[in-house]
C-alpha positions as CSV (number, residue, x, y, z in Angstrom):
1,X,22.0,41.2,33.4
2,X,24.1,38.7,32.6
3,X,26.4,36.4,34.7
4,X,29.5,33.9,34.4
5,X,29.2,30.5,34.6
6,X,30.2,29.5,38.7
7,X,28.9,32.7,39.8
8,X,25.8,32.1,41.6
9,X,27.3,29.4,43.2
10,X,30.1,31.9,44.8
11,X,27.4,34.7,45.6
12,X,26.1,31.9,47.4
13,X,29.4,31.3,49.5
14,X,29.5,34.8,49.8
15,X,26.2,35.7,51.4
16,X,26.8,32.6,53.8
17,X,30.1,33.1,54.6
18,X,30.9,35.9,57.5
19,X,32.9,39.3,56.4
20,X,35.6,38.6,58.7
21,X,35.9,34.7,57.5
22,X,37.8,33.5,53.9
23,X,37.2,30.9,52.8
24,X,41.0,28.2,52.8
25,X,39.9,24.7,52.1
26,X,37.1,23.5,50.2
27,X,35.1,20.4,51.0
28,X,37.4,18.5,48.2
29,X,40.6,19.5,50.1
30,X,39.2,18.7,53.5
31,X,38.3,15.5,52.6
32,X,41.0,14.5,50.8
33,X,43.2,15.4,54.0
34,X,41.1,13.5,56.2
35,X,40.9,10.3,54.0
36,X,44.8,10.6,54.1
37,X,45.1,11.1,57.3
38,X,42.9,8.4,58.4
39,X,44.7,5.9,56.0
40,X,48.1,7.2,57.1
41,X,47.1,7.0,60.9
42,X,45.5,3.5,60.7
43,X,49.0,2.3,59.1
44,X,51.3,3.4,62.0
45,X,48.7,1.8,64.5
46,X,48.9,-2.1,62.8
47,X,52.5,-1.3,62.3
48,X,53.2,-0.5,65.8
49,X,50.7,-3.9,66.6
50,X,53.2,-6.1,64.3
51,X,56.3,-4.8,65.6
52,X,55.7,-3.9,69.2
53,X,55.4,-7.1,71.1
54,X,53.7,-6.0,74.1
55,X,50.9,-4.5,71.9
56,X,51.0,-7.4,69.4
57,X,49.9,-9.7,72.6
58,X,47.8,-7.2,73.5
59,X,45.6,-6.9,70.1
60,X,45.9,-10.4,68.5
61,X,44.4,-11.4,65.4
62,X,47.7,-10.7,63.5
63,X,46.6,-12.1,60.2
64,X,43.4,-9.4,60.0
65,X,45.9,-6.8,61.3
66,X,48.8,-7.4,58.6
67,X,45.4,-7.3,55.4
68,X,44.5,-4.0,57.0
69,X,48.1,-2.7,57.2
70,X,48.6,-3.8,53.8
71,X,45.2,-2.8,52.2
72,X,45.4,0.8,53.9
73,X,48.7,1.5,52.4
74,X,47.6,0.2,48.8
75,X,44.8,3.0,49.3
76,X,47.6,5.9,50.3
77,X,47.6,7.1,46.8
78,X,44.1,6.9,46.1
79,X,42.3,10.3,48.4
80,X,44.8,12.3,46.1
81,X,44.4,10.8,43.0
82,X,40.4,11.2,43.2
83,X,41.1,14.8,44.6
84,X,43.0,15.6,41.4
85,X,39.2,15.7,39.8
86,X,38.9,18.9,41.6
87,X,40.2,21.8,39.8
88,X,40.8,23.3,44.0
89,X,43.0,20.3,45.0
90,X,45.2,20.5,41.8
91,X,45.4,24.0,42.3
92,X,46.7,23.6,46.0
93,X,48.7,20.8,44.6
94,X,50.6,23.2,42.3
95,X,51.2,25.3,45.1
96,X,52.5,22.9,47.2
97,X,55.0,21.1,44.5
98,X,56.7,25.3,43.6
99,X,59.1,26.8,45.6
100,X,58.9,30.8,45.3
101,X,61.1,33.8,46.6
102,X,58.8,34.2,49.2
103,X,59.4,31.0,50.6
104,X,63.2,31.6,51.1
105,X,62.5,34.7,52.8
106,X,60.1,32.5,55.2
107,X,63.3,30.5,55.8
108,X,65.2,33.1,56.6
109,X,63.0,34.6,58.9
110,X,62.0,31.5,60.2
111,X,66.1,30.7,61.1
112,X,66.3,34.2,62.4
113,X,63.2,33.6,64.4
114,X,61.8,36.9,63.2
115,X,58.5,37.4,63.9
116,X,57.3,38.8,60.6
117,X,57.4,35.2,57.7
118,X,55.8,36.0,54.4
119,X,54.0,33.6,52.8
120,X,51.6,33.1,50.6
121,X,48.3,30.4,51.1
122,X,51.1,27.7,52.0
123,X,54.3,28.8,54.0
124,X,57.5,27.0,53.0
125,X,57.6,24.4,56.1
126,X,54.0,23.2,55.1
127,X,55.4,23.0,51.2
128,X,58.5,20.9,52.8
129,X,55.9,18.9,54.8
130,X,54.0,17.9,51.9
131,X,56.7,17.2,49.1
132,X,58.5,14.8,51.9
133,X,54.7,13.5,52.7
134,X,54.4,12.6,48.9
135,X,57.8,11.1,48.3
136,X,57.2,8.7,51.5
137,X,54.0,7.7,50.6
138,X,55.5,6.5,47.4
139,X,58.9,5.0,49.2
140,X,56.9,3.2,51.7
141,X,54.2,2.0,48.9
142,X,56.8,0.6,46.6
143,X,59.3,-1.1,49.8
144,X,55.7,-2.6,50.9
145,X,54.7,-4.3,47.6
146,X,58.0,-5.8,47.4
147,X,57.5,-7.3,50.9
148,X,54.4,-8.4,50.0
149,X,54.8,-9.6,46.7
150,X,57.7,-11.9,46.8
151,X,58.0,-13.1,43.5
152,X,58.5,-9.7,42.4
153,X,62.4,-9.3,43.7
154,X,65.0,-11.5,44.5
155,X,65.7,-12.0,48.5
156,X,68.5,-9.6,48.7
157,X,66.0,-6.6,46.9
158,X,63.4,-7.8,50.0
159,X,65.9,-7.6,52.8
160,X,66.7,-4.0,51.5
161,X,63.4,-2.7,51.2
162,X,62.2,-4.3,54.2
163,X,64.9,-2.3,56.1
164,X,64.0,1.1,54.7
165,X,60.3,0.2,54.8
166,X,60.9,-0.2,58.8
167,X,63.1,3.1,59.0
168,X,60.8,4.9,57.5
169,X,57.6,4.4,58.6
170,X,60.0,5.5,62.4
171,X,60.3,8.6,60.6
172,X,56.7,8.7,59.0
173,X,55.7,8.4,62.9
174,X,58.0,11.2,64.1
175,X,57.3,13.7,61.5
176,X,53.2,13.2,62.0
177,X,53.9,13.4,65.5
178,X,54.9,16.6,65.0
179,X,52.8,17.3,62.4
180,X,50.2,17.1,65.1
181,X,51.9,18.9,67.6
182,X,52.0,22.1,65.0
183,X,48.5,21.7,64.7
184,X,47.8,21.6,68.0
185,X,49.3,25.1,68.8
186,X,47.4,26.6,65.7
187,X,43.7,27.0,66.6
188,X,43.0,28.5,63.6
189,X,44.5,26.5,61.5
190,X,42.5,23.8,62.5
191,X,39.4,25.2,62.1
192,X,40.2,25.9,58.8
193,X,40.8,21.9,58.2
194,X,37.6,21.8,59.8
195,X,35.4,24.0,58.5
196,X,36.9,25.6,55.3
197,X,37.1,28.9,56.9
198,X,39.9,31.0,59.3
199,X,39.8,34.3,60.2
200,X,40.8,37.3,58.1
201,X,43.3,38.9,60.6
202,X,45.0,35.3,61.2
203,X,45.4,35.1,57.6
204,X,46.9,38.5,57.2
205,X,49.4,37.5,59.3
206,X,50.4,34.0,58.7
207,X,49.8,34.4,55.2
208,X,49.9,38.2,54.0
209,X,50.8,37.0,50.3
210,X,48.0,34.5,50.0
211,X,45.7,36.3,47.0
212,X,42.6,36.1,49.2
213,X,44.3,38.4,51.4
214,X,44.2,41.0,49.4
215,X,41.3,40.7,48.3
216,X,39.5,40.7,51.3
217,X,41.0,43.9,52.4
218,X,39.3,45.6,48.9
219,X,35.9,43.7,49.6
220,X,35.7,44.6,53.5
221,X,37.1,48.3,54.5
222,X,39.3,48.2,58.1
């Protein structure tokens, strides 16, 4: 008997992995979420230590905060970039950059509050999320270096991008506030970022178009 190359490795996955679990994330994408995260988070906290004066009394040491601010959000970029060698995270990454019919019917239903919203492995809010994730990073990158690197822009350039590197890292705050707050009410879905793995049933509903769906209902019989 012959077999294709990768498939003992998912017969593996498959014998360890329950009937009622699929498998979301793999370790690439989990880690490349957490690395972000963690890089993200650290920036808001030495920002809010440089600009909040109470905490800036409170920490100190401004000069080892500011290199950490600034070396954190040099590394934004780089959990993606060395996720991109995994064929899982580029394929995630092409769902999350395409907007489908699907995902204006999610809208719609979403506005409507209905309580049926099809989507596929990434509903339409999360694919919002992360294309306005990915265009801050960048913003906030390219307003930091010209802070930091003065030679680079003339004082009027660093006046600008200092004000919207200040606005929006305000509304890099909010929006992972809420980020967070989403993820909180979603069990699941953190176990998923977790482990790799959510239930079959919870997937059926949040994401009845997601191909592993349907598959799992022709491997494992209701």
């Amino acid at each position: 008997m012959t077999s294709t190359p990768g498939s003992a490795a998912r017969t593996d996955a498959t014998m360890h992995r329950p009937p009622d679990r699929l498998l979301r994330f793999t370790r690439a994408e989990r880690w490349v979420h957490r690395a972000t995260a963690a890089l993200v988070l650290t920036c808001l906290a030495t920002a809010a230590c440089l600009y909040v004066a109470p905490l800036a009394e409170l920490v100190g040491r401004r000069r080892l905060v500011v290199t950490v601010h600034v070396w954190c959000g040099l590394a934004l970029p780089v959990p993606l970039l060395l996720g991109l060698a995994f064929r899982a995270v580029r394929a995630d990454v092409a769902r999350l950059s395409r907007f489908h019919p699907v995902d204006r019917q999610w809208l719609r239903a979403t506005r409507a509050r209905a309580s049926h919203r099809p989507a596929g492995k990434f509903n339409a809010g999360q694919k919002l999320y992360a294309q306005w994730t990915l265009g801050a990073m960048l913003t906030i990158l390219g307003t930091g270096l010209l802070m930091w690197l003065t030679h680079l822009a003339p004082a009027a350039w660093r006046t600008g991008a200092t004000f919207v590197h200040d606005w929006l890292a305000a509304a890099i705050a909010v929006v992972t506030a809420g980020h967070v707050r989403m993820a909180l009410r979603d069990p699941e879905a953190r176990r998923g970022m977790r482990t790799g793995l959510v239930d079959r049933r919870w997937a059926e509903r949040e994401h009845p178009q997601w191909p592993a769906v349907s598959r799992a209902k022709a491997e494992v019989p209701e």
